[in-house]
N, C-alpha and C positions, 0 to 999 in steps of 0.2 A: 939645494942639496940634491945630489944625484938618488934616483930612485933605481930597485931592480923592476924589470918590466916582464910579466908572464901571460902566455896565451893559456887560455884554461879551455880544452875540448874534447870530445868523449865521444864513442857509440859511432864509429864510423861504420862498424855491422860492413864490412868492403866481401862483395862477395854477394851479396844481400839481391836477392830479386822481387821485384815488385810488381804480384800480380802473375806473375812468371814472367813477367819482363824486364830482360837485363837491363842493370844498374852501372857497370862499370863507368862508362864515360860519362855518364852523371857523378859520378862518384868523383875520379879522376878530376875535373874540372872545380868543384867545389874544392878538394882536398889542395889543388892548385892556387886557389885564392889565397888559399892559409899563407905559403909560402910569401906571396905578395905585401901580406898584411903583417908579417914579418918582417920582411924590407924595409916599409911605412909608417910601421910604429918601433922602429930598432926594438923589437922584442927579443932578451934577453935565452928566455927557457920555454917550448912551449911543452903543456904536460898534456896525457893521452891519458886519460881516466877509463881506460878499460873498453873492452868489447871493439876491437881494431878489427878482429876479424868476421865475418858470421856463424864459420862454422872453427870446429875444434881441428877441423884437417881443411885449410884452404886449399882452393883452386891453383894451378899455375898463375892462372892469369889476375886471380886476384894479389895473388902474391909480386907478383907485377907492379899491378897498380899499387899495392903497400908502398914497396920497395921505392916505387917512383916519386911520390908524396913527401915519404922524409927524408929521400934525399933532396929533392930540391927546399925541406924546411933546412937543410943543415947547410945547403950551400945558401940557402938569405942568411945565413948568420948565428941561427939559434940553436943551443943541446936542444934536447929532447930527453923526457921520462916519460917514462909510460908502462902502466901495469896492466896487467890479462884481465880481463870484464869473465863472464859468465856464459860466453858464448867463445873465449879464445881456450886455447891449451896453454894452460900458465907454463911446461915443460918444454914446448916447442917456443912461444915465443921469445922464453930466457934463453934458450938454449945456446946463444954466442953470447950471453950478456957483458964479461968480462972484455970480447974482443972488440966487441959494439963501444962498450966505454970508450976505449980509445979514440973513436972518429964521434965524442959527440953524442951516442945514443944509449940511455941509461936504463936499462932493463929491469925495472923489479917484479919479480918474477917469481920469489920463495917467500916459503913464511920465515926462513931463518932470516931473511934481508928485510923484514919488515923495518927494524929498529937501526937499520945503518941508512945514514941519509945521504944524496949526493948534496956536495955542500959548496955552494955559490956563493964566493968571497965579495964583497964589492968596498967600499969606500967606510963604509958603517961596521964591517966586519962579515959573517957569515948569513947567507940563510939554506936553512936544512929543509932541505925536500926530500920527506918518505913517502914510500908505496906501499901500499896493502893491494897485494890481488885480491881476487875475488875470492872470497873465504867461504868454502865449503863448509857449513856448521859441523853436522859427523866427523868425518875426518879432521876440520882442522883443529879441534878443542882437544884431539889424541897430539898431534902434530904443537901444540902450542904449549902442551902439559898440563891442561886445565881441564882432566875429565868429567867435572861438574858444569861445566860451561852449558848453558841452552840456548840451542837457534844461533839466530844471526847477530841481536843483542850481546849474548856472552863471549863469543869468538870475538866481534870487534872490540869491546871493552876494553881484552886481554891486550888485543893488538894496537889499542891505542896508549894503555897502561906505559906496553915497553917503550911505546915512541918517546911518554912524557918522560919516564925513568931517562933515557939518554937525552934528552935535553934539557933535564936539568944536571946534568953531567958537563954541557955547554959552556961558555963562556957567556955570562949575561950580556943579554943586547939580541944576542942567535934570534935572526927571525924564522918562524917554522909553516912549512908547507905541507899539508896533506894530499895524496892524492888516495880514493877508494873509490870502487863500485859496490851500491850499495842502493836498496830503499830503508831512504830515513823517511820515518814521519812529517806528514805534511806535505809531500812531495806529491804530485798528480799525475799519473801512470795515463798511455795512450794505450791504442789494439797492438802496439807493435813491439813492447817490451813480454821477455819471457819469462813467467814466474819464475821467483827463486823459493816459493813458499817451502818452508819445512815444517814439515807437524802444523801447517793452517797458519804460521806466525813467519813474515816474510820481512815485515818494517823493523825499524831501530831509531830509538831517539835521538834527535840529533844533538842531546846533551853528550852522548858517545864521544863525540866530539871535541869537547872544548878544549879549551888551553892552548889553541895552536890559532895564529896569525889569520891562516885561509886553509880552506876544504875545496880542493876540487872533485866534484861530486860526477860520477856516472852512471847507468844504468837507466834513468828514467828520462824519454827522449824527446819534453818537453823543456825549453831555458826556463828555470828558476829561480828565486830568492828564497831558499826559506830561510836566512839572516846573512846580515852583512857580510860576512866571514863564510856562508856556507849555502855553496850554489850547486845549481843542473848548469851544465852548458847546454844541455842534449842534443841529442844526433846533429849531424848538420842538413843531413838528409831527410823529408818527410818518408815514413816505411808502412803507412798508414791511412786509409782519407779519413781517420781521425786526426789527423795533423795538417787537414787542408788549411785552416787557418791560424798556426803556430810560423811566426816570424822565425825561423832559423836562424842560430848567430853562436858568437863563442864570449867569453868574456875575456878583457882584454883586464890584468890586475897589476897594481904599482904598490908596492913594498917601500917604506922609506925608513930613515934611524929609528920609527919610535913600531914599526909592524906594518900593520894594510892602512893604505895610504888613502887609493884609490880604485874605485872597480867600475867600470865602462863596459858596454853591450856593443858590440859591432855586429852588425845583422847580417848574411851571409848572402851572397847570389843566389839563384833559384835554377838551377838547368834547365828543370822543366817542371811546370807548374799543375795543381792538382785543381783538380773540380770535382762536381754531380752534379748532374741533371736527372728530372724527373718529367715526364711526359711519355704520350701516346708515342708510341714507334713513328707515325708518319709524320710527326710534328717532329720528334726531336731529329728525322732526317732532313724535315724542309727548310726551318725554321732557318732564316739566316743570321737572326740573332747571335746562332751558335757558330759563324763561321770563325769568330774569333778566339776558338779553344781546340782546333784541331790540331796544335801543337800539343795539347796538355795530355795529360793522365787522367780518363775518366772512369768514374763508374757512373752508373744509370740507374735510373727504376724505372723500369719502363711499365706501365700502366692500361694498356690495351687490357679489356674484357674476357678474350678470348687469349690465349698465348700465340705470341706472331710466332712465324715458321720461320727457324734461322738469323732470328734478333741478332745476334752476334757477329754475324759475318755480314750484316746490311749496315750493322753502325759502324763496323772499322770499312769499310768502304768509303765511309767518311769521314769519318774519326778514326785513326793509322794506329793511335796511344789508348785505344779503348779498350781499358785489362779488367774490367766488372761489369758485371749484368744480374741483376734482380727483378724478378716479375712481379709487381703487386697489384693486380687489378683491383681497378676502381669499382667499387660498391660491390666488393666480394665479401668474403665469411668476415664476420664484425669482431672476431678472436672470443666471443662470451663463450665462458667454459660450455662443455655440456657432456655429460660422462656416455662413454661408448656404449651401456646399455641402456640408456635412457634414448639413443641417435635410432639403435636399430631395432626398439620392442615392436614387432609385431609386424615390420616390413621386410617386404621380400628379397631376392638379394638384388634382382634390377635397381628397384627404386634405391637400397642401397648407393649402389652405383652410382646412379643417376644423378642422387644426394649428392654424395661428394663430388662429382664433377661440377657440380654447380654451387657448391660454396668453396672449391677451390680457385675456380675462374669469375664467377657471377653470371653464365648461363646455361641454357638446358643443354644437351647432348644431342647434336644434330640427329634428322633423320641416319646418315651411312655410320655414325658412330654408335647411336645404337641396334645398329643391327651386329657391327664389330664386337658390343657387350652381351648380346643376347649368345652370340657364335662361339665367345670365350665363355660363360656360364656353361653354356649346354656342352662343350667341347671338357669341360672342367666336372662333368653330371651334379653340377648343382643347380639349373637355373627350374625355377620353380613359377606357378604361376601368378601372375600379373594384378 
């Protein structure tokens, strides 16, 4: 029996700079495999769980690279649905939705389209794929008609309510697809997702849930399981080197007569790949260990005693992709609290000084330094004696 075939992928954040350094043709490239992976696996529908853009008003040029993406997913073969994430403008993205229909590309984009699903005929009968944008709690529980609703739990409830109300209005057999962006419980958040918290309560059960075939899940931009039926694809892009070691990929899922047939993990290209290193300044420039990451995206800790002069501009002289730099010298302040009147009882404000210059780096203040501290005190009529 013939199965329906769906790409499940989300958080493409296109637009998105990392580190302050642009992303597009990482972006571009990646978003170009999809098309491929389309060809390869005759995937039928691929859905877009939200957060396509970074910002709520894109760039030209990311609008570009959107623009280029799905169309080359629509000429390998496949519709497209896709609903606004928490980072798009759910009014701009819909905003051709009806004309988009026609060529292929399925907009859900309102709360009033929550409950109308595009519905993919095959051999077995129908299956119904809805979209839930991203549901602003305040607003959409006025917007849904449920002014008792709280947070994020009671807006989706609502919104999953009407989905099941219209399919069981269905003809039995209807296999049914979700798409939302959302943190459901259990889900593992990286640095690179933006709170949605409201009132301190930002997750939702994934019991919200049930009753429907598959959940393709957005918002959180690590891939996950948290049940058969209800996955992260996340990002395909790392937007964090909390995600240096997170396999990118999308889920590839098979729909058959009786629901979810099947779900397979395809792992995704890498453009360009993430590190950190840690070491002295002169070692992480000499070392040639490190010759084989001066393609990558680094950060560093660089670990020098004293703080090097210009760290920054000595390691992208060798490293072109080096967008971090943190100093932590070695055998400096041990972090143990100590209250600020207990640091300065009774010392004067040199040694002050003195102090924290040398539990900020781990040593003293040279001879020309302290004469620069003594010059700012007495220039300041505080410097007192010794």
């Amino acid at each position: 029996m013939g199965c329906v075939k769906l790409l499940h992928t989300s958080d493409w954040h296109i637009g998105r700079t990392f580190h302050g350094a642009d992303l597009l043709a990482e972006q571009e490239a990646v978003l170009g495999h999809l098309a491929d992976l389309v060809v390869a696996e005759s995937v039928d529908v691929v859905l877009v769980s939200g957060d396509i853009y970074d910002r709520a008003v894109p760039s030209a040029e990311a609008v570009r690279v959107a623009t280029t993406a799905l169309g080359r997913l629509r000429d390998a073969g496949a519709k497209l649905v896709m609903t606004p994430g928490n980072h798009d403008s759910a009014p701009r993205l819909g905003a051709f939705a009806e004309f988009a229909a026609a060529g292929g590309l399925y907009l859900r984009a309102t709360i009033d389209g929550i409950a109308e699903p595009v519905l993919l005929p095959d051999e077995h009968g129908d299956v119904a794929l809805y979209g839930i944008p991203y549901l602003e709690p305040e607003p959409a529980r006025h917007a849904l008609g449920v002014p008792e609703a709280r947070g994020h739990t009671g807006v989706l409830t609502e919104a999953m309510r009407r989905i099941r109300e219209d399919l069981a209005a269905r003809p039995s057999g209807t296999r049914s697809v979700v798409l939302a962006h959302a943190f459901v419980t259990g889900g593992e958040p990286t640095e690179s997702e933006r709170t949605i918290a409201v009132g301190g309560v930002e997750q939702v059960p994934g019991s919200v849930f049930d009753g429907v075939d598959y959940v393709a899940l957005g918002h959180l931009h690590g891939p996950q399981t948290l049940a058969e039926h209800l996955r992260y694809s996340g990002s395909p892009l790392a937007y964090s080197f909390s995600e240096t070691r997170q396999r990118k990929s999308v889920w590839l899922v098979d729909l058959d007569a009786d629901g979810l047939a099947e779900v397979r993990r395809h792992e995704l290209p890498v453009p360009r790949h993430l590190a950190m290193l840690r070491g002295e300044l002169a070692e992480l420039l000499e070392d040639p260990e490190h010759d084989e990451l001066t393609e990558h995206f680094l950060s560093f800790t660089v670990t020098d005693r004293v703080r090097p002069i210009d760290a920054m501009r000595k390691l992208r002289e060798r490293f072109p992709y080096a967008v971090h730099m943190d100093w932590q010298p070695e055998g400096g302040h041990d972090g143990a609290a100590l209250k600020y009147a207990e640091a300065v009882r009774g010392r004067s404000d040199v040694e002050i000084t003195r102090s924290f210059l040398e539990d900020c780096r781990g040593s003293e203040p040279s001879e020309s330094e302290e004469r620069l501290v003594l010059a700012a005190l007495g220039a300041a009529g505080r410097e007192r004696e010794v």
